[in-house]
C-alpha positions in Angstrom: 44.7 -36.8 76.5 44.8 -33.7 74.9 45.8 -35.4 71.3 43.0 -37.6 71.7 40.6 -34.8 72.4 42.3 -32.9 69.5 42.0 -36.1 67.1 38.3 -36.6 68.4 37.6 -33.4 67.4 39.0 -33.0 64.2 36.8 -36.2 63.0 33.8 -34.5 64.5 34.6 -31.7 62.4 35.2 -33.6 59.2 32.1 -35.7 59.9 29.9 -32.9 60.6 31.1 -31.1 57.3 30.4 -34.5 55.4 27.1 -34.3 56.8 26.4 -30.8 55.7 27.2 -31.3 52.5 25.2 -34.3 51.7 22.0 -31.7 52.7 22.9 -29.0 50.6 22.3 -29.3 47.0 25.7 -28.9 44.9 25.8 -25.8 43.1 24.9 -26.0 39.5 27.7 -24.9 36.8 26.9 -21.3 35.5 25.7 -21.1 32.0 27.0 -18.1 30.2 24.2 -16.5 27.2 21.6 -16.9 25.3 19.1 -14.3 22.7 16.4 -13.3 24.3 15.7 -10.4 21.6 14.7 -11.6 19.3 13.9 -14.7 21.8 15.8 -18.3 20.6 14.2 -21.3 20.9 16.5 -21.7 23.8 15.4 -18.6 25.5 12.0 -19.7 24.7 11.8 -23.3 25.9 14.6 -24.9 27.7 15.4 -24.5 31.0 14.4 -21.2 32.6 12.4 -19.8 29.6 9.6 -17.8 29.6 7.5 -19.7 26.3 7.6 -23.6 27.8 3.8 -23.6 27.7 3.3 -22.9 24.1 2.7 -25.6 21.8 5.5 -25.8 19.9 7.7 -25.9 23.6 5.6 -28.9 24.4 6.5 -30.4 21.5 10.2 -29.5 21.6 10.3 -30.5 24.8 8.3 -34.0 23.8 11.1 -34.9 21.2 13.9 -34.2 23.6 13.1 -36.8 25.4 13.6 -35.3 29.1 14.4 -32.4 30.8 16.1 -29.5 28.7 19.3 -28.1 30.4 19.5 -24.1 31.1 19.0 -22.1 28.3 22.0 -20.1 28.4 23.8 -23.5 27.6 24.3 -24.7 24.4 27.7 -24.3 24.1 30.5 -26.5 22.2 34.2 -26.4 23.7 37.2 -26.6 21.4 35.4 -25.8 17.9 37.9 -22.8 16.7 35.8 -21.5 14.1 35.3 -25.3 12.4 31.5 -24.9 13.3 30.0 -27.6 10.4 32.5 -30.4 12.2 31.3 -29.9 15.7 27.5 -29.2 14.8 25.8 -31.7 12.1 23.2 -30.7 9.1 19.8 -30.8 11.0 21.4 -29.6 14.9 22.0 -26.6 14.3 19.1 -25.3 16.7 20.8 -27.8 19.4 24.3 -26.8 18.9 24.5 -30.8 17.9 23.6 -31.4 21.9 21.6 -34.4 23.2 20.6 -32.2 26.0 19.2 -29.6 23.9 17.8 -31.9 20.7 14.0 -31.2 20.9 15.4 -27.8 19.7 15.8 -28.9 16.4 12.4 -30.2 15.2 10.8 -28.6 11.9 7.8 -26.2 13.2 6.5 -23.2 12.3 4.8 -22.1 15.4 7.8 -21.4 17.8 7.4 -18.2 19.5 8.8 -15.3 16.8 9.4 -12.2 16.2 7.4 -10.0 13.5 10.0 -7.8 11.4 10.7 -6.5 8.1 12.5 -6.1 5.4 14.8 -3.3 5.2 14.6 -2.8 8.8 17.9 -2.9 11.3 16.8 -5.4 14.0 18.3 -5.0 17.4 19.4 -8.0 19.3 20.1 -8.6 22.9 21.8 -11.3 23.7 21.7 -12.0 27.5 25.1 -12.6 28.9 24.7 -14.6 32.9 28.4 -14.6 32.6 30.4 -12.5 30.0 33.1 -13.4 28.1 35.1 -11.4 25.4 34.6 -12.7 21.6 32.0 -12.4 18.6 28.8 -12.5 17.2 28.6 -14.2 13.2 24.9 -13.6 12.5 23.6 -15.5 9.4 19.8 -15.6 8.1 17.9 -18.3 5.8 18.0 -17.9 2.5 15.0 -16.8 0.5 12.6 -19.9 0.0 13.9 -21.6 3.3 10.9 -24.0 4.7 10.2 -24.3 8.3 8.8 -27.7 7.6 12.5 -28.9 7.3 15.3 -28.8 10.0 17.8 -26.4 9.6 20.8 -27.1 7.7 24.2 -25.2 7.1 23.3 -24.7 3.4 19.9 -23.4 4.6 21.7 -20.3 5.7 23.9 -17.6 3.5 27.9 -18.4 3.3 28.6 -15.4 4.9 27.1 -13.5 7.8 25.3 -10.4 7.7 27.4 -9.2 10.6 30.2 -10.1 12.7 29.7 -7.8 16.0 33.6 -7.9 17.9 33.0 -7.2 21.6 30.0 -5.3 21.7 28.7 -3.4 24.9 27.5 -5.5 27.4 24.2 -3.3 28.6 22.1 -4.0 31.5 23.5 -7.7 31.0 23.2 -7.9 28.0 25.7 -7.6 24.2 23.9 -5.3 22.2 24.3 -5.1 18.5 22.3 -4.8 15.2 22.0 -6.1 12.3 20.1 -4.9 9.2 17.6 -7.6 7.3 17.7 -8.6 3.6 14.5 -9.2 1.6 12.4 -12.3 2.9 9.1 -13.4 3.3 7.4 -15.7 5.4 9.0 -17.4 8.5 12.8 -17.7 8.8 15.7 -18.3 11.0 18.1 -15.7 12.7 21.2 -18.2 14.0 23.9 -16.6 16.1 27.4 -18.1 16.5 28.9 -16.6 19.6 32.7 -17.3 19.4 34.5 -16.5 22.9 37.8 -15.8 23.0 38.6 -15.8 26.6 37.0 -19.2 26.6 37.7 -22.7 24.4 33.6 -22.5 23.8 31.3 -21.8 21.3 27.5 -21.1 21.4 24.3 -21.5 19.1 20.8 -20.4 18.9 18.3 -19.8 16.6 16.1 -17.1 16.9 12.5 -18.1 14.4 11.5 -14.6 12.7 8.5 -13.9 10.8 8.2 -11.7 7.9 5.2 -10.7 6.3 4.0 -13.4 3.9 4.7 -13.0 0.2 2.0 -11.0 -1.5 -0.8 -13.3 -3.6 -0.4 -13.6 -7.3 -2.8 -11.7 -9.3 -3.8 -13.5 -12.3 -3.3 -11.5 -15.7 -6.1 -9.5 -17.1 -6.0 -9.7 -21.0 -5.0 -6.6 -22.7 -8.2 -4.3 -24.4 -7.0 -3.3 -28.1 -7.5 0.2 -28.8 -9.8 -0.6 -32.1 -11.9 -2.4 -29.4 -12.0 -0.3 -26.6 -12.8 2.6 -29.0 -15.7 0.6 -30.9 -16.9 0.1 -26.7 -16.7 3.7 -26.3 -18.4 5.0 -29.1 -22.2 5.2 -29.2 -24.1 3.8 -32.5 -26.1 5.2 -34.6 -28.8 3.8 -33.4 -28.3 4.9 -29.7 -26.7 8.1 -30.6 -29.2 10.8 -29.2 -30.1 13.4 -33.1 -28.8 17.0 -31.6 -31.4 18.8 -35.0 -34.1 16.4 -33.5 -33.3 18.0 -29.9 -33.0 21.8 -31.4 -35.7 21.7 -33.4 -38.9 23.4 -32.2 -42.0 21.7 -32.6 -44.6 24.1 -34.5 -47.9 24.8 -32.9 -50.3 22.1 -33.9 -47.9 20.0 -35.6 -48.4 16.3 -34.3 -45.8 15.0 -32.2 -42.9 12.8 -33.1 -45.0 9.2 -31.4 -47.9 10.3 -33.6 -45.4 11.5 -36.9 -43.8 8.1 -36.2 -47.1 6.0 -36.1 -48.7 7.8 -39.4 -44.9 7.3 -41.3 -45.0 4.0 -43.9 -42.5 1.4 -42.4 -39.8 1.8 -44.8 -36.1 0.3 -45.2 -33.6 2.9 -45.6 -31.9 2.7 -48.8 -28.1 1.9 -48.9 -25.4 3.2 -50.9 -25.2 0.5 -52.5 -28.9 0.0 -53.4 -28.7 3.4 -54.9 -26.0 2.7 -57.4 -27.7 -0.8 -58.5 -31.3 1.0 -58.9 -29.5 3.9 -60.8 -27.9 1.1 -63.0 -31.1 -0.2 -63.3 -33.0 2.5 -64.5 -30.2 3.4 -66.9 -30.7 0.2 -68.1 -34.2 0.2 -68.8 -34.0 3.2 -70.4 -31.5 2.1 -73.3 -33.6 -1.0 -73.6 -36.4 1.0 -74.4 -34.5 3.6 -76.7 -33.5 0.3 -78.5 -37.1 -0.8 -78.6 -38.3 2.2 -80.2 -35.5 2.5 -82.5 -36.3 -0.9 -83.4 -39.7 -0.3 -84.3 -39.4 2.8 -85.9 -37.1 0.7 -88.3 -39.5 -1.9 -88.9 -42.1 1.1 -89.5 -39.9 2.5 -92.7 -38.9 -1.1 -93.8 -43.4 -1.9 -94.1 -44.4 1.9 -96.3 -40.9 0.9 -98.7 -42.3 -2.7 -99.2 -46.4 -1.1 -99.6 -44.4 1.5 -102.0 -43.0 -0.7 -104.3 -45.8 -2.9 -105.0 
């Protein structure tokens, strides 16, 4: 009796805890981290982010083809460093993960973050369970196009920091990284290497720079023999300083009225003086000849009337 009642109510038990369970939800797995300064796509639009409404979300979301998984997910087991094996050309944004796909799609309108040149950016990069290991942080070359997916050659071959166990503050790493010279919108992608774990993570993180100034079109260069023939007044404009500082005598007309009275007359070049001075030389030897000339023929008539 009492092994029946024993066995009857160990199956109650056991039935009543199969029960249960079927009611409550299993537990999902924990994620682990994810950049949420600057915010990754991931942080942005996958499961539990804070952008899903925006556009380019929508869209991400759109090309994933259903639901993203959490945020804090995209990670790889078993890569060891040999990143381009595990994650193709074009996936990078995914960590090469069906469930995170829509991540990879060419746009230049996921939510970014304005910075600059020269600048040290901070990152946070929020940790829901932390693990030792380290941070490879590459940016896009110069020239990259967000109208292209990201590739492995998009991005410099090596990073501009490798952060080894950096404090874990107010759950998050915290590190920095100073930025190179670009323009225009670019990628910030993070490798997160564990080494108390076999996994690896991604994320890109879209930045915007300012936008490369406009080219100004070349102004053609002002000789100095030019600019100084610009500068100087003619003769004709140039105001007479003897005209200005000469006083005008009491009852003497006016300059209108002098001007209106003078003849009309050309001035008289340089070189119409020399040519009239020729002339008049001229004219004078011709007549010196003439004269000599008839005074000869004068003599040459009384010899002829003299010796008749």
């Amino acid at each position: 009796m009492n092994v029946r009642r024993s066995t009857a109510f160990t199956w109650g038990a056991l039935t009543g805890a199969a029960v249960v369970a079927g009611l409550v939800p299993a537990a999902p797995a924990l994620a682990h981290g994810a950049p949420t300064s600057p915010i990754s796509r991931s942080a942005a639009c996958a499961g539990g982010g804070s952008k899903t409404g925006t556009a380019a979300c929508k869209a991400a979301l759109k090309a994933n083809g259903g639901a993203f998984g959490s945020f804090d997910n995209i990670r790889v087991p078993d890569v060891n460093g040999n990143d381009k094996k595990f994650v193709p050309d074009g996936e990078l944004c995914g960590g090469g993960l069906d469930a995170f796909k829509g991540l990879n799609i060419a746009r230049d309108d996921f939510p970014a973050t304005s910075v600059t040149s020269g600048k040290t950016l901070s990152v946070k990069y929020r940790a829901t369970i932390a693990h030792q290991g380290s941070f490879r942080v590459y940016l896009t070359r110069q020239g990259y196009s967000p109208t292209k997916k990201l590739a492995w050659g998009d991005l410099g071959s090596k990073p501009l920091t490798d952060a080894a166990n950096p404090p874990l503050t107010d759950g998050a790493f915290q590190f920095s990284v100073k930025l190179p010279e670009r323009t225009g919108r670019q990628i910030l992608f993070i490798v997160w290497q564990t080494s108390n774990t076999p996994d690896t993570y991604y994320s890109c993180s879209d930045l915007a720079f300012p936008a490369a100034p406009a080219t100004r079109k070349a102004v053609p260069a002002v000789t100095k023999a030019a600019a100084t023939k610009k500068a100087a007044p003619s003769a004709s404009t140039a105001p007479s300083r003897t005209a200005e500082a000469a006083p005008v005598a009491a009852g003497a007309p006016s300059s209108e009225a002098a001007a209106a009275a003078a003849p009309d007359l050309t001035p008289v070049s340089e070189n119409t003086k020399v040519t009239l001075g020729h002339q008049i030389l001229l004219g004078a030897l011709v007549l010196a000849a003439g004269a000599l000339a008839v005074a000869g023929f004068g003599r040459l008539r009384r010899k002829r009337f003299e010796n008749r």
